[in-house]
C-alpha atoms as a printed R data frame, in Angstrom:
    type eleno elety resid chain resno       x       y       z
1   ATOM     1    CA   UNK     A     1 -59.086 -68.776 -64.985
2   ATOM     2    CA   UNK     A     2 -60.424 -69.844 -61.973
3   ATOM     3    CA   UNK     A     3 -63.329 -72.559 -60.808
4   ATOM     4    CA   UNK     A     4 -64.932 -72.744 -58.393
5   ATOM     5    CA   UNK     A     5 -67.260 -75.882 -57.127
6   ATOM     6    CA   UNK     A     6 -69.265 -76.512 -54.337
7   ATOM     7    CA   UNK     A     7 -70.326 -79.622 -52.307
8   ATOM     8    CA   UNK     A     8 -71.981 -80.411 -49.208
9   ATOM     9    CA   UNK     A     9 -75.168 -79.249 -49.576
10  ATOM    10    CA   UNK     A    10 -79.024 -81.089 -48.602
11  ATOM    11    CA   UNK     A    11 -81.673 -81.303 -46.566
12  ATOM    12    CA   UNK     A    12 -81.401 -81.449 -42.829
13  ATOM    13    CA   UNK     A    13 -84.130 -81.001 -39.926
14  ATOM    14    CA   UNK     A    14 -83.848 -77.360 -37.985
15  ATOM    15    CA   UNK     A    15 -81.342 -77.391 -34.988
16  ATOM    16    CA   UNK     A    16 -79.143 -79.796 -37.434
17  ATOM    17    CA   UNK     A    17 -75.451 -79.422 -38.898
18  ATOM    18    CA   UNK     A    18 -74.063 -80.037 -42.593
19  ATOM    19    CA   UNK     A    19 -70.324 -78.698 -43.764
20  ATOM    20    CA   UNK     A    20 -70.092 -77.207 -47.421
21  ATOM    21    CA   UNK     A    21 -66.500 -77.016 -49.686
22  ATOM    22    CA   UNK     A    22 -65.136 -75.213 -52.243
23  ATOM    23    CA   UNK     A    23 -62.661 -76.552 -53.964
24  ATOM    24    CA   UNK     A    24 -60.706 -74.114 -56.264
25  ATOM    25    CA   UNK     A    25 -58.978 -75.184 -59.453
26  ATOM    26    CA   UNK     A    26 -57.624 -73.773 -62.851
27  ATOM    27    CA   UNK     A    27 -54.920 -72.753 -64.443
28  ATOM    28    CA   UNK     A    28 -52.655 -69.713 -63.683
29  ATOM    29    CA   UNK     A    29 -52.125 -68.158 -60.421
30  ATOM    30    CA   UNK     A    30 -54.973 -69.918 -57.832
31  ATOM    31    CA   UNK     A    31 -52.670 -69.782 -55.004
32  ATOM    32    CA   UNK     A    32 -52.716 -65.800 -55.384
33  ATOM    33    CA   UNK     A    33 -56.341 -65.323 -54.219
34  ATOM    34    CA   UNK     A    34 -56.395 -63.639 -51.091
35  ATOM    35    CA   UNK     A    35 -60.179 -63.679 -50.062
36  ATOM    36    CA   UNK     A    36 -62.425 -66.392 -50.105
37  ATOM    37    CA   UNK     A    37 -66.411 -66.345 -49.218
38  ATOM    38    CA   UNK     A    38 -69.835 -67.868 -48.824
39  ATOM    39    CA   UNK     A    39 -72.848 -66.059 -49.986
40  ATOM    40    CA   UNK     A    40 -76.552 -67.008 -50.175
41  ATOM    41    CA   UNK     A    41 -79.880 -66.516 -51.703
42  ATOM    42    CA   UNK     A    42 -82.974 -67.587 -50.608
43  ATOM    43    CA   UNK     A    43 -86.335 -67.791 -52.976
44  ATOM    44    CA   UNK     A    44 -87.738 -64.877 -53.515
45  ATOM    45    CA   UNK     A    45 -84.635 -62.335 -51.914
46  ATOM    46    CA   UNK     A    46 -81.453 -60.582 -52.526
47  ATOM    47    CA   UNK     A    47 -78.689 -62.349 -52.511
48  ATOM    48    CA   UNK     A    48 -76.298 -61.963 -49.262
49  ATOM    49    CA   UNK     A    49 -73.227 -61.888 -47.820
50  ATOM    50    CA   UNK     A    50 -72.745 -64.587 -45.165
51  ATOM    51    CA   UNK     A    51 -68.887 -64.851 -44.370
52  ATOM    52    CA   UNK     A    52 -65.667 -64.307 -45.382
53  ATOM    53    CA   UNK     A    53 -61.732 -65.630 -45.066
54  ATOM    54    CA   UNK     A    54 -58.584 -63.977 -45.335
55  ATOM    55    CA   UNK     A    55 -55.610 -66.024 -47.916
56  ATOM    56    CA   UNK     A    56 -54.077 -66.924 -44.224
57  ATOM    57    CA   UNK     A    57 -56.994 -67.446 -42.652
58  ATOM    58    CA   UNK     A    58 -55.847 -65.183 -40.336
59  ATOM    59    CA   UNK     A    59 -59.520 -62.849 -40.389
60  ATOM    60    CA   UNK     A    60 -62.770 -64.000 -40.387
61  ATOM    61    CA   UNK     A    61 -65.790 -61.902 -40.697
62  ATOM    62    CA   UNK     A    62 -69.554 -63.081 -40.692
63  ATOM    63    CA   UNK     A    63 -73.063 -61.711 -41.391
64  ATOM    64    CA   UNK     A    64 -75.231 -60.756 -37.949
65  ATOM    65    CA   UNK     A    65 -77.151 -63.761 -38.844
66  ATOM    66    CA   UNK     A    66 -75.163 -66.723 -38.540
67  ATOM    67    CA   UNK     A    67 -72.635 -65.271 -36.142
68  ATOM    68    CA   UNK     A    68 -72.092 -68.014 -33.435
69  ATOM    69    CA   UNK     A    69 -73.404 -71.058 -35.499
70  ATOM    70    CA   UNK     A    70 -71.173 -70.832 -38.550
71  ATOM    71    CA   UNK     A    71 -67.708 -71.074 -38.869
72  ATOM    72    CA   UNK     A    72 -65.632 -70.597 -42.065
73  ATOM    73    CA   UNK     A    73 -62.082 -72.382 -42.704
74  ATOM    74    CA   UNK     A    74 -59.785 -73.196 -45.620
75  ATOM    75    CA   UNK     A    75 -56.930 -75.578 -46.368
76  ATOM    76    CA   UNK     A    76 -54.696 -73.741 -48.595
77  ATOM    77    CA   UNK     A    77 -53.313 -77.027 -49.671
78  ATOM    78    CA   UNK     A    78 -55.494 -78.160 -50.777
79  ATOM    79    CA   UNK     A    79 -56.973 -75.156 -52.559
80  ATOM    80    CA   UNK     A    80 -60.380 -75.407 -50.452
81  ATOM    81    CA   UNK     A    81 -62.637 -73.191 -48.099
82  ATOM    82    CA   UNK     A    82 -65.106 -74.773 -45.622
83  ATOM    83    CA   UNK     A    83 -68.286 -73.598 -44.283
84  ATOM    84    CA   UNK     A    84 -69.587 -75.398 -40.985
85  ATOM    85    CA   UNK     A    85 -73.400 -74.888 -40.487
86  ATOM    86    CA   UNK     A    86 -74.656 -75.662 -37.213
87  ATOM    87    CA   UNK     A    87 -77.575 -74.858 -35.355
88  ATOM    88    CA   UNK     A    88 -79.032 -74.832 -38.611
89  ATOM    89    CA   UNK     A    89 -82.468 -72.836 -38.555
90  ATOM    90    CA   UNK     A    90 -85.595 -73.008 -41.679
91  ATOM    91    CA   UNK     A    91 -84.420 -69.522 -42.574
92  ATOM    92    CA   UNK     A    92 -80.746 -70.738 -43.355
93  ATOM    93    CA   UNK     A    93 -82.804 -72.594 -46.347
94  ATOM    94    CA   UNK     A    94 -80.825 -70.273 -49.395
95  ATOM    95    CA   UNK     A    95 -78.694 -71.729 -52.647
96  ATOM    96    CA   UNK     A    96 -75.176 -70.916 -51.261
97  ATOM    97    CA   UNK     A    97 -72.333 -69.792 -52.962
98  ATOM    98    CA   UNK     A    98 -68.870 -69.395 -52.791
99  ATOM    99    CA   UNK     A    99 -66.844 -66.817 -54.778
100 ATOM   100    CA   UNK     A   100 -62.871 -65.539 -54.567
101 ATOM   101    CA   UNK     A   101 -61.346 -62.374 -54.559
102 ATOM   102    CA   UNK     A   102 -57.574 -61.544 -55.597
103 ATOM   103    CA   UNK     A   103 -57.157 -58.571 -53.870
104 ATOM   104    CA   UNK     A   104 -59.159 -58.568 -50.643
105 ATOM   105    CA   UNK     A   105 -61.812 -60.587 -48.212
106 ATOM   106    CA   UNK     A   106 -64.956 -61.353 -50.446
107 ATOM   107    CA   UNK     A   107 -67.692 -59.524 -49.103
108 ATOM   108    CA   UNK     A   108 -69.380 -57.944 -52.097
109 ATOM   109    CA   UNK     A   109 -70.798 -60.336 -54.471
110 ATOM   110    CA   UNK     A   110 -69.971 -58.047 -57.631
111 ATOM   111    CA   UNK     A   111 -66.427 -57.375 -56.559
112 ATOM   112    CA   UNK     A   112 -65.237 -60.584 -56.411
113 ATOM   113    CA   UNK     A   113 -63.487 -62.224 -59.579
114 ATOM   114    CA   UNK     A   114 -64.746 -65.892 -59.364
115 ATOM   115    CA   UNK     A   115 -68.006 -67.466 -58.534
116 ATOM   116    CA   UNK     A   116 -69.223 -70.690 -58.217
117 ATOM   117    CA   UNK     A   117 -72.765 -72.180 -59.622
118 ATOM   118    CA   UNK     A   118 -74.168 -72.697 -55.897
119 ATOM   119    CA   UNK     A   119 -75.070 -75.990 -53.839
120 ATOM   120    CA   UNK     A   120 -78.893 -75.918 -52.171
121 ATOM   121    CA   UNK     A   121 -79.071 -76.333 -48.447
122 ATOM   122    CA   UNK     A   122 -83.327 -76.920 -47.291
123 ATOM   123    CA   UNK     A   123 -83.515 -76.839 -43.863
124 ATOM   124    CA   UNK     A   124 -86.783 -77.995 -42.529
125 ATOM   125    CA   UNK     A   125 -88.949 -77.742 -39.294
């Protein structure tokens, strides 16, 4: 078993910058997950995929939207994946999420095998 808990979220004025982590603990076999990714959902809307990170770190992939402001990372050592937010914009404004997969990069929400519970990022005007 795997968790999963996120940090970094909060409130920060349009054009502005916050980091959020994942930090990945448990029992068993937590260096084997291969893909790692950040999801969101804003009020009112589906949640969605916003980008994803190979085990080596090696491949990145991100959503149209936040391609070019966002960056994802990970420090396998210490068992955590990073998401820098910059350029931040009022419709980044979403609970995020992170969530693992064993077997590939975690794109789809319902294929992945862990989830975490979600940090809120507001991002005003």
């Amino acid at each position: 078993q795997v968790q999963l808990v996120e940090s970094g979220g909060g409130l920060v004025q349009a054009g502005g910058s916050l980091r959020l982590s994942c930090a990945a603990s448990g029992s068993g076999r937590t260096f084997s997950i291969y893909g790692m990714g950040w999801f969101r959902q804003a009020p009112g809307k589906e949640r969605e995929f916003v980008a994803t990170i190979s085990w080596s770190g090696g491949k990145t992939y991100y959503a149209d939207s936040v391609k070019g402001r966002f960056t994802i990372s990970r420090d396998n050592a210490k068992n955590t994946v990073y998401l820098q937010m910059n350029s931040l914009k009022p419709e980044d404004t979403a609970v995020y999420y992170c969530a693992a997969d064993r077997f590939q990069e975690a794109r789809i929400w319902e294929s992945c095998d862990y989830w975490g519970q979600g940090t809120q990022v507001t991002v005003s005007s």
